[in-house]
C-alpha positions in Angstrom: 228.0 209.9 238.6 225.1 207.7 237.1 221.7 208.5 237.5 218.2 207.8 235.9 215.7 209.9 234.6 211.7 208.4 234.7 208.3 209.6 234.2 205.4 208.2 235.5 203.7 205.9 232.6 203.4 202.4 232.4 206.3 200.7 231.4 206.2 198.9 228.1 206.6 195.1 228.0 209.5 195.4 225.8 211.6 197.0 228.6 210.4 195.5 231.5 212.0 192.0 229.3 214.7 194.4 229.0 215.5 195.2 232.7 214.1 192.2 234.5 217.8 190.5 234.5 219.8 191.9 237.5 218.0 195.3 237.4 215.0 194.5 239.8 214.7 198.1 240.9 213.9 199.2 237.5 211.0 197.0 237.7 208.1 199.4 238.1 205.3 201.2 236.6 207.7 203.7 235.5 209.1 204.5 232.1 212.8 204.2 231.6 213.4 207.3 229.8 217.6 207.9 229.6 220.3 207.6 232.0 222.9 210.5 232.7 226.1 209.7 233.4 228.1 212.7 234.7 226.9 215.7 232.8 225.6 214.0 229.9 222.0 212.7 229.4 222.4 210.0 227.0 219.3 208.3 225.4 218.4 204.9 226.1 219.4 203.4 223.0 223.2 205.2 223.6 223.2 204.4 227.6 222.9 200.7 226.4 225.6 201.0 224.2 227.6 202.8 226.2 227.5 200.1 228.5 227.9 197.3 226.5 231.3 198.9 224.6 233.2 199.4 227.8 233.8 195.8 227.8 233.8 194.7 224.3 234.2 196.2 221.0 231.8 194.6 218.0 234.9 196.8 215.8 237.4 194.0 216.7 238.7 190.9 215.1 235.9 187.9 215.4 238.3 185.8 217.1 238.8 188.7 219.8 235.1 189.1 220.2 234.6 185.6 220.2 236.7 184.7 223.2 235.5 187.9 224.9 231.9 186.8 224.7 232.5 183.3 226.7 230.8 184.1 230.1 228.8 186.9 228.9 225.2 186.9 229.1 223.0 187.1 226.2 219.3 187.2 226.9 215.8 187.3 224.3 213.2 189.1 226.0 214.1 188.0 229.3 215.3 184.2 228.3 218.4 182.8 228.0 221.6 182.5 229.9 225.5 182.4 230.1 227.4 182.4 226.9 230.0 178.9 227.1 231.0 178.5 223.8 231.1 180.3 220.3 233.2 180.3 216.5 234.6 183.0 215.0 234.5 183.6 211.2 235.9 185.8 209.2 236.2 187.3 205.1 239.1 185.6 204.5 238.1 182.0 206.2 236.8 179.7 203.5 234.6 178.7 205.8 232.7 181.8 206.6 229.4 182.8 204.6 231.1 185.8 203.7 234.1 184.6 201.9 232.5 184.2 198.3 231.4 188.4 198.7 228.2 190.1 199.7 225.0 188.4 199.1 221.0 188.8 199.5 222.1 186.1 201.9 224.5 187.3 204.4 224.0 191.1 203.3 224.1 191.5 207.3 227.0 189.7 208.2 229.1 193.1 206.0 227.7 195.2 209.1 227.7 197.8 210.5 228.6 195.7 213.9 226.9 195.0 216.3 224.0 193.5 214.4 222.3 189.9 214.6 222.5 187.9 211.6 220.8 184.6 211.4 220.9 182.3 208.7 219.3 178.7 208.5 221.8 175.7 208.5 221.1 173.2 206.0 217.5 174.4 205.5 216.4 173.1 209.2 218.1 175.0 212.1 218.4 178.7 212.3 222.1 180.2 213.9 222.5 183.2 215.5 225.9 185.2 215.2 226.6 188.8 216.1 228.3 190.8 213.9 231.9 192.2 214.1 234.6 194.1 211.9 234.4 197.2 210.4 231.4 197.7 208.1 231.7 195.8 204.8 234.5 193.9 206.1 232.3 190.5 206.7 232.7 188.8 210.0 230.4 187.4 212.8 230.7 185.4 215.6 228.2 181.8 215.6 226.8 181.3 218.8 227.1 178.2 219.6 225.8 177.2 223.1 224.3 178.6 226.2 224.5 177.9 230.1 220.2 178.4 230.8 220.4 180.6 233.6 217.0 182.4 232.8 213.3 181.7 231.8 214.6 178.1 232.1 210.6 176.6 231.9 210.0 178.7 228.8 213.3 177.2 226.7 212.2 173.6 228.4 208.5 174.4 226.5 210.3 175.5 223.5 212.1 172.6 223.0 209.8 170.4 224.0 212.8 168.6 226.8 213.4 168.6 230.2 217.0 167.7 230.3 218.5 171.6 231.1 221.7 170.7 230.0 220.6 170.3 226.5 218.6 172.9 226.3 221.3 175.4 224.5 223.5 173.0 223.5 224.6 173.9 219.7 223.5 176.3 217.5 220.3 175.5 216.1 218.9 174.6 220.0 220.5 178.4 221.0 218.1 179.4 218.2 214.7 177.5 219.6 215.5 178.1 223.0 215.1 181.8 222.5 213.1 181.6 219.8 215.2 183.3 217.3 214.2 183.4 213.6 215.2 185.1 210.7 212.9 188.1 211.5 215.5 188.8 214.4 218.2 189.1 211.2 219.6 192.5 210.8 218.5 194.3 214.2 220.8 195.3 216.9 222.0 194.1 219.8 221.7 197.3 221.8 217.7 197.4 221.7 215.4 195.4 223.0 214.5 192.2 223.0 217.9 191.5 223.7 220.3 192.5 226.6 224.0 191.2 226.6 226.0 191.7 229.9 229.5 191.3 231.0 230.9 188.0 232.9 230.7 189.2 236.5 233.7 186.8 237.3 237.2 185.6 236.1 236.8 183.7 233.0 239.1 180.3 232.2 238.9 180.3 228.2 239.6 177.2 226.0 240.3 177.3 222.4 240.8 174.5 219.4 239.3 173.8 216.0 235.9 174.9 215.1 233.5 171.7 214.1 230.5 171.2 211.4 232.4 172.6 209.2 234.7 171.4 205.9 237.0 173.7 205.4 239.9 175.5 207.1 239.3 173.0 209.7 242.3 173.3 211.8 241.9 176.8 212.2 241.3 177.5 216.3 238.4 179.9 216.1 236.2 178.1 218.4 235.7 179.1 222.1 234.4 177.7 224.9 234.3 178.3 228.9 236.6 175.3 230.0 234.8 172.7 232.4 231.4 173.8 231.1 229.2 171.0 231.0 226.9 173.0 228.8 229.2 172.9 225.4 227.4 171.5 222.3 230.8 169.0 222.2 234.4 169.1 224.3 236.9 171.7 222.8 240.1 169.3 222.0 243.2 171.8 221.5 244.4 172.6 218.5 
């Protein structure tokens, strides 16, 4: 049994961003206190990730967390949409930030998981990647690109563009569509701003090299929903 426990208060902004993607009914002037689920009452930070960890573990590999975040959506206070494509990276890839050891720099990407770390690319984009592995192992997966499928006007203000289908198309647009900066670096992805829920249908996955990168290119760590129109390029197979 699942239930919800309220009291009467207004409901902070923060969570009404939180719940205002397929939870409707939690829309009121009501404070979302904790949810119970059978005979435990489990706070709200721990109901979210409960619910997020019964369909993918931020423990696993970053390839396996990777393909298992193509259909999921990710949102930023309310904005953003279906995850379509995304690149694993990993300690032992000489491509990943975190192959050279721990840094001031990508300090986050060592964990714990579940974390966001953002970095800037070439001193003009910020990324956004969510962090994987056990802690101080080093891993992330970069977020690539985004099917819009929420606060569509607001990412069309933010990037100054019309054109939907570009809106989230690679990393550094992910990053101004939902206004992510580096002060979003190190917090987790079980409290708000951010909500990440489970594809709701059958998901075809395709799979090749990664790109803008120049090493341990022919490595097939990137991930994409196939037939998307909304990839940041076409996934050729490895």
């Amino acid at each position: 049994m699942v239930g919800f426990l309220f009291v009467r208060r207004p409901m902070p902004v923060v969570l009404r961003h939180y719940f205002a993607y397929g939870s409707a009914n939690l829309l009121s002037d009501e404070l979302f206190i904790a949810i119970i689920c059978g005979n435990t009452l489990l706070p709200l930070r721990a109901a979210i990730m409960a619910n997020i960890s019964s369909w993918i573990d931020f423990s696993a590999s970053s390839p396996e967390v990777a393909e298992r975040l193509i259909g999921a959506t990710f949102l930023v206070g309310g904005v953003g949409g279906r995850i379509v494509e995304t690149e694993a990276y990993d300690r032992e890839d000489p491509a990943s930030h975190s192959f050279s050891g721990q840094t001031k720099r990508n300090a986050v990407m060592f964990g714990p998981p579940g974390r966001i770390y953002v970095y800037r690319s070439y001193g003009i984009h910020w990324c956004l990647n969510f962090v994987c592995r056990e802690e101080g192992h080093g891993a992330a997966v970069l977020i690539r690109a985004l099917e819009p499928t929420a606060g569509i006007d607001v990412m069309r203000a933010r990037r100054g563009l019309e054109n939907i289908r570009l809106l989230c198309a690679g990393p550094g647009r992910v990053c101004q569509a939902l206004a992510i900066t580096h002060e979003h670096n190190g917090m987790e992805i079980y409290a708000p701003p951010f909500q990440l829920l489970a594809a709701t249908e059958p998901i075809d996955v395709a799979r090749g090299p990664r790109i803008g990168i120049s090493k341990a290119m022919d490595v097939p760590w990137r991930f994409g929903l196939r037939g998307s129109p909304f990839l940041s390029r076409p996934i050729k197979p490895s």
